[in-house]
Backbone bond lengths (Angstrom), bond angles and torsions (degrees), N, CA, C in turn:
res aa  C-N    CA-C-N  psi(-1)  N-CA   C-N-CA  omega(-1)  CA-C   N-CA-C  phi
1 X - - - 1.470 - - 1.530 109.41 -
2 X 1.121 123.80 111.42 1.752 137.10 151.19 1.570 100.18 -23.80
3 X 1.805 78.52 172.47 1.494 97.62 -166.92 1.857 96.05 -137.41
4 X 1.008 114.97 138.16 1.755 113.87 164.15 1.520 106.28 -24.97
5 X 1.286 112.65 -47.97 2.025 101.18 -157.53 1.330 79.38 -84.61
6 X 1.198 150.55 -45.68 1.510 145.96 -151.79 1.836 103.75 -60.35
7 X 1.472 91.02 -53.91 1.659 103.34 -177.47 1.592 122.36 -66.77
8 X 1.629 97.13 -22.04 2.026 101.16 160.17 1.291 115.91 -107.53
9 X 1.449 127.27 -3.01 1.675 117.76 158.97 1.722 104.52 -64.69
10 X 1.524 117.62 -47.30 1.466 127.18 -175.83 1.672 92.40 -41.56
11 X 1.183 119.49 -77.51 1.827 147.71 -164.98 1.863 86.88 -35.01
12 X 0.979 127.43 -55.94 1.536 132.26 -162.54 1.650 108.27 -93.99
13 X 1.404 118.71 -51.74 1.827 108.38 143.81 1.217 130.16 -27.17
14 X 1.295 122.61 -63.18 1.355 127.63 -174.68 1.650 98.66 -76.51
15 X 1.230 135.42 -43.02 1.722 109.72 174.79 1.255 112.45 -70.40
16 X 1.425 126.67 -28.04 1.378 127.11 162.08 1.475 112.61 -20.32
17 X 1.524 107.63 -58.48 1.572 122.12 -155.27 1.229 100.04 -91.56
18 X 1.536 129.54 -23.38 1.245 134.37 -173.34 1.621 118.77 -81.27
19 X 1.531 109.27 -20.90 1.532 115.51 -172.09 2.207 81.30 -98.42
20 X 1.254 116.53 -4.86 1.879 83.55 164.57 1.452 88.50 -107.94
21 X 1.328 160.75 83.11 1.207 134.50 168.94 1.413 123.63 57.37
22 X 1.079 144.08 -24.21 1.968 135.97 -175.42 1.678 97.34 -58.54
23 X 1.162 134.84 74.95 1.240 125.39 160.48 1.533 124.76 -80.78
24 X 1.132 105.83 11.65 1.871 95.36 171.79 1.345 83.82 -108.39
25 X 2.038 135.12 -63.09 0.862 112.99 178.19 1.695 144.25 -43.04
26 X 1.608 100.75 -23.22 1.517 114.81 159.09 1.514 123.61 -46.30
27 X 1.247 96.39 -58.77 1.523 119.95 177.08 1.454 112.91 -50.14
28 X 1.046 106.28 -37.56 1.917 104.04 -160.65 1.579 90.39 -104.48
29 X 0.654 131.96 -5.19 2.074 129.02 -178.21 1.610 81.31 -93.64
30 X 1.698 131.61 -50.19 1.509 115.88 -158.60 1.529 100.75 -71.42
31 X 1.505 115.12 -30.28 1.432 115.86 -160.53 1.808 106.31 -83.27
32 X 1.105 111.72 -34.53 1.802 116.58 156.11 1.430 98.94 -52.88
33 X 0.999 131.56 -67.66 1.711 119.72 178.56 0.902 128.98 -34.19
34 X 1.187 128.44 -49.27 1.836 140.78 -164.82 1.282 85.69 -96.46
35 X 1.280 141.05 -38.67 1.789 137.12 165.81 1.550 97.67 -33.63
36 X 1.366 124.27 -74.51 1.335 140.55 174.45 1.179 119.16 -26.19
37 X 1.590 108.53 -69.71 1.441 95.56 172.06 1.389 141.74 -59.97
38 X 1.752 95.87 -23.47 1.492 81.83 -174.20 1.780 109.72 -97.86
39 X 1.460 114.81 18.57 1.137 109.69 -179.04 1.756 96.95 -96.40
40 X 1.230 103.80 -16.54 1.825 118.32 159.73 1.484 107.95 -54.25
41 X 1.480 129.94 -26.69 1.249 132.69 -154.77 1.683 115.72 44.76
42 X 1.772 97.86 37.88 1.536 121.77 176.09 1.771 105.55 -110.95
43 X 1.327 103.85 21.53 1.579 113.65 178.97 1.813 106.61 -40.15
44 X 1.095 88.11 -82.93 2.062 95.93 163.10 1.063 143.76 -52.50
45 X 1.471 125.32 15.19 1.394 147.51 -158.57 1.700 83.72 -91.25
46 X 1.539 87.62 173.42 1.342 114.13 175.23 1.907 111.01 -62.73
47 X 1.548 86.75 -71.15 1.395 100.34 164.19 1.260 125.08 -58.55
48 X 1.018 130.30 12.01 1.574 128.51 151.31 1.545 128.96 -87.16
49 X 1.779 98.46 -23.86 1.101 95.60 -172.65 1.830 108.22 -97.15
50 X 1.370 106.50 -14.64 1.236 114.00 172.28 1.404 106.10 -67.70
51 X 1.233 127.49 -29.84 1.844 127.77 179.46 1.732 99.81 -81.32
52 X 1.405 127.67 -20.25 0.846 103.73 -177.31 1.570 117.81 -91.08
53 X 1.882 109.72 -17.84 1.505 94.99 163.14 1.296 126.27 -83.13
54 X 1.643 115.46 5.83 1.651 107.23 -171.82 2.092 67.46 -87.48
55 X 0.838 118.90 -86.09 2.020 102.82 -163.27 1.370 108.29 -13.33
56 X 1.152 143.86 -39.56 1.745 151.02 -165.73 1.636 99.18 -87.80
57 X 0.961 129.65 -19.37 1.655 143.32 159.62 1.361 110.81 -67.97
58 X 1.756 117.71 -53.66 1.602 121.80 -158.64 1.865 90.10 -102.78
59 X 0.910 118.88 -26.11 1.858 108.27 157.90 1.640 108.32 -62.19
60 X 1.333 110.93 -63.38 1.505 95.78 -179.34 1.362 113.69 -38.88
61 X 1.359 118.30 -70.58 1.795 110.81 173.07 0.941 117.15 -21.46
62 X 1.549 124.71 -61.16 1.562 122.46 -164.70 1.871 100.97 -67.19
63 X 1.119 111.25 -25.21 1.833 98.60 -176.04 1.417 100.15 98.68
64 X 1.597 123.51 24.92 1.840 117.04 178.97 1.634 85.54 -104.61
65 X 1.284 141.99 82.87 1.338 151.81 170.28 1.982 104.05 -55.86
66 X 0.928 93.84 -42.95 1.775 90.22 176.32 1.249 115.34 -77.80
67 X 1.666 116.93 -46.98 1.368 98.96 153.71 1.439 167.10 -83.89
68 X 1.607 87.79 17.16 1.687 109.81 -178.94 1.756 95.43 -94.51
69 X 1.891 113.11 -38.92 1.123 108.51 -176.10 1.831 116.47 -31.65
70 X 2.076 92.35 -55.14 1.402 114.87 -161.02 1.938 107.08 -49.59
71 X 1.541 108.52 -49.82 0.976 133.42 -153.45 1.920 97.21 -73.60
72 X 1.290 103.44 -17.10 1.693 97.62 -167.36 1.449 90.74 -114.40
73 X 1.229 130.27 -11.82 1.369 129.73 167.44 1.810 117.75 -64.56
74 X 1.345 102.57 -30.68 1.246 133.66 -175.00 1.683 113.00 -68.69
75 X 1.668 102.65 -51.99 1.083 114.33 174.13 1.769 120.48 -71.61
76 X 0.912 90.74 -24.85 1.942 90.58 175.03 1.215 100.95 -81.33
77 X 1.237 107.88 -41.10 1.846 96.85 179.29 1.524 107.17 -36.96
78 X 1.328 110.64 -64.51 1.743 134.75 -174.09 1.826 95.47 -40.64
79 X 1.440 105.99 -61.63 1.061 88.05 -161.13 1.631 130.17 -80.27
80 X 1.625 104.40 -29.99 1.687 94.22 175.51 1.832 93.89 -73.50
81 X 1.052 161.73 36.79 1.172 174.15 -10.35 1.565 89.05 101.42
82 X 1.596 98.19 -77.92 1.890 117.82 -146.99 1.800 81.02 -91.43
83 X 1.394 146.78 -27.37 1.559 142.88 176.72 1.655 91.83 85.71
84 X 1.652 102.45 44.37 1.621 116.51 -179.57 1.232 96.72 -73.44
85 X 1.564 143.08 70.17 1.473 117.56 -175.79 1.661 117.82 -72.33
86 X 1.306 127.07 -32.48 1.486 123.82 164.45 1.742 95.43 -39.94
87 X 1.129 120.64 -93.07 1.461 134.87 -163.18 1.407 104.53 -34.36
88 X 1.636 128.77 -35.04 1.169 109.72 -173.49 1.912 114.00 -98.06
89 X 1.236 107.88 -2.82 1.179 123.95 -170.38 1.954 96.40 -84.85
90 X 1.801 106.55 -41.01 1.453 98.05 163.92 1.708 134.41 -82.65
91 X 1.423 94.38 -2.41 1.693 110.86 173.90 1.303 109.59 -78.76
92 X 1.615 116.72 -31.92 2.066 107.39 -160.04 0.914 65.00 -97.67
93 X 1.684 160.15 -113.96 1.525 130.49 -100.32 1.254 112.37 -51.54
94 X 1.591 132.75 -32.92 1.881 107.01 156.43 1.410 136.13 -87.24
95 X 1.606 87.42 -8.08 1.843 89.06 177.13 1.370 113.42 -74.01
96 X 1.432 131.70 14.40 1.054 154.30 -164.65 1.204 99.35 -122.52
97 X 1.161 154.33 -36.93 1.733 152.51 163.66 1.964 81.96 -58.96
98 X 1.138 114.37 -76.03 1.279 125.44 -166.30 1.644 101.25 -30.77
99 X 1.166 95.74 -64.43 1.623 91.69 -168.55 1.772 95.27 -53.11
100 X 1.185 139.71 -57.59 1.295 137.08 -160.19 1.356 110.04 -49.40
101 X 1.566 101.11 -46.12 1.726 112.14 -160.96 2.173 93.68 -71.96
102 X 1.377 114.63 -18.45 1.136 95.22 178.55 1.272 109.65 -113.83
103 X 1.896 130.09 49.47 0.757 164.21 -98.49 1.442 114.59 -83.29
104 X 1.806 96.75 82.91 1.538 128.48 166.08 1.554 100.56 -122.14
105 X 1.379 102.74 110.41 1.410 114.98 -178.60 1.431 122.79 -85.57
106 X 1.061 101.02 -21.62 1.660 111.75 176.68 1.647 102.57 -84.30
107 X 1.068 109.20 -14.79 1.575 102.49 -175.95 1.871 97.59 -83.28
108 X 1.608 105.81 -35.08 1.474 102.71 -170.49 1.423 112.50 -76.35
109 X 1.467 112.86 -24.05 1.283 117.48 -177.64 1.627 97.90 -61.75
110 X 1.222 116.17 -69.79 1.614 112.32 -166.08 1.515 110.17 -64.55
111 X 1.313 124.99 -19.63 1.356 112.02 156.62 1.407 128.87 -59.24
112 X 1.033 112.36 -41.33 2.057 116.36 172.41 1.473 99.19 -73.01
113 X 1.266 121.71 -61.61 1.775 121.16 -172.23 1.913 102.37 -52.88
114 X 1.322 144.83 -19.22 0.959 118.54 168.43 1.602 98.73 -113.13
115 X 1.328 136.31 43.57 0.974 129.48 155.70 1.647 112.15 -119.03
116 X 1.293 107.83 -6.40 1.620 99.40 150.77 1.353 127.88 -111.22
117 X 1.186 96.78 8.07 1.441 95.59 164.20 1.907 113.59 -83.18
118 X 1.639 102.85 -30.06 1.412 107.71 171.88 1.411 116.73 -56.22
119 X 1.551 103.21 -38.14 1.683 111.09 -166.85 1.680 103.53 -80.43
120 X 1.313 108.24 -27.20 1.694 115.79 168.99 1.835 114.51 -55.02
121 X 1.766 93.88 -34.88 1.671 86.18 171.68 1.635 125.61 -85.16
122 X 1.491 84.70 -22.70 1.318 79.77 -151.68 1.904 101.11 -96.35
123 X 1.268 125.89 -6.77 1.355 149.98 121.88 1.759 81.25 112.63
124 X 1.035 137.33 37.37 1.521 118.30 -171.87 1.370 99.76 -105.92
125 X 1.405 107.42 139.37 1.256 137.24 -175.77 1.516 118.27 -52.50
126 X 1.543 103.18 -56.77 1.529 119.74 -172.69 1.800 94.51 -68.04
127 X 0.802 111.40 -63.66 1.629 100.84 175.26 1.727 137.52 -65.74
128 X 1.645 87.85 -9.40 1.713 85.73 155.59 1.159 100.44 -69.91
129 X 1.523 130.71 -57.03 1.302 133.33 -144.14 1.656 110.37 -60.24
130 X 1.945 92.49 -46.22 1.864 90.42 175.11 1.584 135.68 -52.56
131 X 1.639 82.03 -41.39 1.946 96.17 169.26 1.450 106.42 -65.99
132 X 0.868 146.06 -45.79 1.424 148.38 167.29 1.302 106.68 -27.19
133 X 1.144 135.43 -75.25 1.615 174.65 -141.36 1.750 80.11 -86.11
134 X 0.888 136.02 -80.07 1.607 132.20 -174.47 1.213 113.34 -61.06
135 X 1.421 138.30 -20.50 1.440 130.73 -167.45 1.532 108.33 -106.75
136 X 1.879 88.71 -10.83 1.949 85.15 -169.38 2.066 86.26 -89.41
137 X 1.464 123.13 -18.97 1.364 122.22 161.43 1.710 122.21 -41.77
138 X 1.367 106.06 -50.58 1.149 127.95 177.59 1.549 106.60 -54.08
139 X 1.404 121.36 -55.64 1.687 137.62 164.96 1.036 102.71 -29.91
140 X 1.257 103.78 -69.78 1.743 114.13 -173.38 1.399 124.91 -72.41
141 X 0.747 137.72 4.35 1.782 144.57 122.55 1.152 115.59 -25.20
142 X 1.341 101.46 -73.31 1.139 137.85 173.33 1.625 132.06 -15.08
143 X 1.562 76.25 -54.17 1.772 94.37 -174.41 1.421 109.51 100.89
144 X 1.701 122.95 -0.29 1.219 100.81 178.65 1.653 129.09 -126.05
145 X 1.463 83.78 90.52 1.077 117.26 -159.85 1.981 99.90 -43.39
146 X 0.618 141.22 -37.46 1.540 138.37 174.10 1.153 115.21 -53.73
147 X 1.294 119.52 -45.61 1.423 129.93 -171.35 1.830 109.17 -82.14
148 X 1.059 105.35 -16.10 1.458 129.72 178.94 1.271 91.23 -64.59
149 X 1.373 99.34 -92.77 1.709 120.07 172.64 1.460 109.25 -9.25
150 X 1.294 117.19 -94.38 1.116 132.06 -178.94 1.769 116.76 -25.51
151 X 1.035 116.45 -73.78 1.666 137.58 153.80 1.428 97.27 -13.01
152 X 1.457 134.86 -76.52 0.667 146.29 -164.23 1.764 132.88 -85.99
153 X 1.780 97.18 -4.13 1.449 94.46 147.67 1.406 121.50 -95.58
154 X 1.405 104.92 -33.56 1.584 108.25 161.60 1.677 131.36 -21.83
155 X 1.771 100.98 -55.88 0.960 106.92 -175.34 1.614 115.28 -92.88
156 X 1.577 128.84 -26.24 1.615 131.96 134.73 1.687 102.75 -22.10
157 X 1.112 128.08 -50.18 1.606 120.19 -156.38 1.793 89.91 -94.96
158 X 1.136 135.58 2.62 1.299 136.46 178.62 1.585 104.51 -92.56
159 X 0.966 96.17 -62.42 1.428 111.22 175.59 1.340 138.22 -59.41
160 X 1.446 117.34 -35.91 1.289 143.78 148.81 1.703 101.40 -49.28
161 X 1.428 128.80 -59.14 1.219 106.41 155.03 1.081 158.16 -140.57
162 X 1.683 104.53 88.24 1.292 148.45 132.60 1.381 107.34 -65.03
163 X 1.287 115.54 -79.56 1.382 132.31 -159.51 1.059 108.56 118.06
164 X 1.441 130.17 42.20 1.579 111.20 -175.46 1.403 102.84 -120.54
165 X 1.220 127.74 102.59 1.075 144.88 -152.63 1.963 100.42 -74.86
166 X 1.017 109.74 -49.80 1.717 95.92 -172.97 1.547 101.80 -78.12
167 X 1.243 135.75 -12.20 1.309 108.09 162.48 1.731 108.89 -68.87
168 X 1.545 122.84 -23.18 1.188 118.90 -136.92 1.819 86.86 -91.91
169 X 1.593 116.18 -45.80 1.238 113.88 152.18 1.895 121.42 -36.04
170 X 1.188 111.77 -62.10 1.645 96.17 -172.58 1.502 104.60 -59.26
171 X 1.047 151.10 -13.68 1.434 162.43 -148.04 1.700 99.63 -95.47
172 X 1.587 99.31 -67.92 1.567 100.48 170.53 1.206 108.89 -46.45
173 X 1.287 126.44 -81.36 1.792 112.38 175.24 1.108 132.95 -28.49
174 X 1.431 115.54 -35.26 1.430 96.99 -174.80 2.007 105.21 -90.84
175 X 1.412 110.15 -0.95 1.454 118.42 175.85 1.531 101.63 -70.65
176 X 1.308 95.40 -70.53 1.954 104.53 165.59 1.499 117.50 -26.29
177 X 1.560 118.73 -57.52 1.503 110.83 173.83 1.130 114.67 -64.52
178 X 1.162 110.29 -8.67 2.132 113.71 -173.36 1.555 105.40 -73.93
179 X 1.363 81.48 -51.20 2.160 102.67 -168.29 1.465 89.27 -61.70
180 X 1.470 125.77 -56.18 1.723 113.74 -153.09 1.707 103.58 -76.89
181 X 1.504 110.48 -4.75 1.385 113.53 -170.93 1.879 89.57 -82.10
182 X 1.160 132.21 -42.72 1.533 155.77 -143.34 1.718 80.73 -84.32
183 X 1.493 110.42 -40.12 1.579 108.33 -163.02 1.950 124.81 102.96
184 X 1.225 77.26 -1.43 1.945 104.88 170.80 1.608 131.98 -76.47
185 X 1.287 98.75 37.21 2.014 119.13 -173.37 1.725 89.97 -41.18
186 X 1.196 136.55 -36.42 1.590 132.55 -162.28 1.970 90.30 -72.13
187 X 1.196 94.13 -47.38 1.918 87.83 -168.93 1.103 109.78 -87.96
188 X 1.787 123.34 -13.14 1.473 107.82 179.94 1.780 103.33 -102.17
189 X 1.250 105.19 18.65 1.652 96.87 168.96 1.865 95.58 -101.54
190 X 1.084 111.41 -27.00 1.637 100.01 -162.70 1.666 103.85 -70.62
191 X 1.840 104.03 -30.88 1.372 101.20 -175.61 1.889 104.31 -81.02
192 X 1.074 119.65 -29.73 1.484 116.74 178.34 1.582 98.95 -61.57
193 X 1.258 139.35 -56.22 1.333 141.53 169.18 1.728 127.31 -26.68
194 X 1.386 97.34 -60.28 1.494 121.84 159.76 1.308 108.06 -58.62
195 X 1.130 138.47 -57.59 1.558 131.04 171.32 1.706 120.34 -52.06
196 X 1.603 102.79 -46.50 1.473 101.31 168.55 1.374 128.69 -45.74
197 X 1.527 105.79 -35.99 1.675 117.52 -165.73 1.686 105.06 -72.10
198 X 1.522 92.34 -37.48 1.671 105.20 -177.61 1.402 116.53 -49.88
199 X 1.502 104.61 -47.48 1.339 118.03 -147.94 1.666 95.44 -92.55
200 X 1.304 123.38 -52.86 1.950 129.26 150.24 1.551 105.06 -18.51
201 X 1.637 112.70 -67.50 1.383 96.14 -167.80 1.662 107.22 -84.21
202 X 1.178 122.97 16.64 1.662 119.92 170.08 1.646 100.32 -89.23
203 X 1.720 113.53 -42.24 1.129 96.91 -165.31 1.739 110.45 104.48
204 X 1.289 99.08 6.15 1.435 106.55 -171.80 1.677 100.44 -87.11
205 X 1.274 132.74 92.49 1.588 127.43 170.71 1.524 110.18 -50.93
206 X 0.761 121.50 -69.62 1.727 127.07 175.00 1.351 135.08 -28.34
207 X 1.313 85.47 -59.32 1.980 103.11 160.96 1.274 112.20 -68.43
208 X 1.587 113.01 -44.43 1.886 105.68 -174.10 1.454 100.52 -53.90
209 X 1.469 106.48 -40.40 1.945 97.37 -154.88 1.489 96.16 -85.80
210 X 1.229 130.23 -24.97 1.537 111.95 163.48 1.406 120.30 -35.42
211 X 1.862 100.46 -59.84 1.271 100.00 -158.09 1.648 107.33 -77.98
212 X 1.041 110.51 -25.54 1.739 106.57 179.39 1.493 96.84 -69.92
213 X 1.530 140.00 -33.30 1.726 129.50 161.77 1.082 104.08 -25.51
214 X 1.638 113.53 -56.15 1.456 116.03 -161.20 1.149 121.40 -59.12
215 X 1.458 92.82 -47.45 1.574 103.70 -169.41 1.605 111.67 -70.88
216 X 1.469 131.67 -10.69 1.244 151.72 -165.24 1.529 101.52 -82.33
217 X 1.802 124.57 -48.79 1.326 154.26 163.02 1.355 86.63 -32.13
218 X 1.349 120.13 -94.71 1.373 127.51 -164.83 1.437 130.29 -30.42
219 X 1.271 103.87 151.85 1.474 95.52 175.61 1.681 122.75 -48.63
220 X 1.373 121.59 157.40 1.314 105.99 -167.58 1.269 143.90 55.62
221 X 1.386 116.89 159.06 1.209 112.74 -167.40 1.668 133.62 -97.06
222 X 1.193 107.52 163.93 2.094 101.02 -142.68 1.878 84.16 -73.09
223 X 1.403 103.80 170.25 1.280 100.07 -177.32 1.642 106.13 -116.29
């Protein structure tokens, strides 16, 4: 049987491994955690539900979309539960892809519309920028590619200052897919480039070789 510190060293291990790419190892450090808690009979805790969206993070990596949905559905429960409003204000801007991808739109709409209204209270930067970053996704479904764009320098210029560099990397990419969608291989190689450097000096394997894919796509050759 675990111990409280055992079950939040796991929670901070596994994002450890998750901000370079280890997403199965991510996965299985969060899922020993939430093991923990609930053998704590701390199943419903705060900290349970925070382990259960870093798992809904390291599923997304892996590409199990239904089961990260389940796992982050789980965690909002927990948190308007605990009146976590940070935590739940960073849960609906994707439980809102979620709702789309399992395609109830009215569910995604009111998931983003009360997650900026959270980020309106709670005024933080890094989470304008994330909701940004998810709603300009939503655009781009869409088809509208402008509104994409836009969305998504907004939230590049959010992030940029923070300083948080792997949002600021996924941002370039998804600018890059904007430009090569527009037909702009000259601007979506410079931003795939710029993302590479990001993601090299993070140390992120996963992200680098995405973005050098990208840059491979493009006209010319990767540098």
């Amino acid at each position: 049987r675990g111990t409280e510190e055992e079950a939040r060293l796991l929670l901070h291990a596994g994002h450890f491994v998750w901000m370079r790419g280890s997403f199965e190892l991510a996965r299985d450090r969060q899922l020993a955690s939430l093991a923990i808690w609930r053998q704590l009979r701390r199943g419903d805790s705060l900290d349970a539900a925070i382990v259960a969206e870093h798992l809904a993070m390291a599923l997304d990596g892996l590409g199990d979309a239904t089961a990260a949905a389940r796992a982050r559905a789980e965690a909002l429960t927990g948190f308007r539960a605990h009146g976590a409003t940070w935590w739940t204000a960073f849960n609906l801007s994707k439980s809102a892809i979620d709702h789309l991808d399992a395609g109830d739109r009215p569910a995604s709409i009111a998931a983003a519309n009360e997650h900026v209204q959270l980020v309106a209270q709670l005024g933080d930067l890094w989470l304008f920028g994330l909701g940004r970053t998810h709603l300009a996704g939503i655009a781009w479904r869409d088809g509208d590619y402008a509104r994409a764009r836009h969305l998504t320098e907004e939230a590049l210029a959010a992030q940029r200052g923070t300083g948080h560099s792997h949002s600021a990397g996924h941002l370039l990419l998804q600018l890059g897919e904007i430009a090569r969608q527009e037909g702009d291989e000259a601007a979506a190689r410079d931003l795939y480039s710029e993302a590479l450097a990001l993601f090299e000096a993070m140390g992120h394997v996963s992200l680098a070789a995405k973005a050098r894919a990208l840059l491979e796509a493009t006209d010319g050759p990767c540098p």
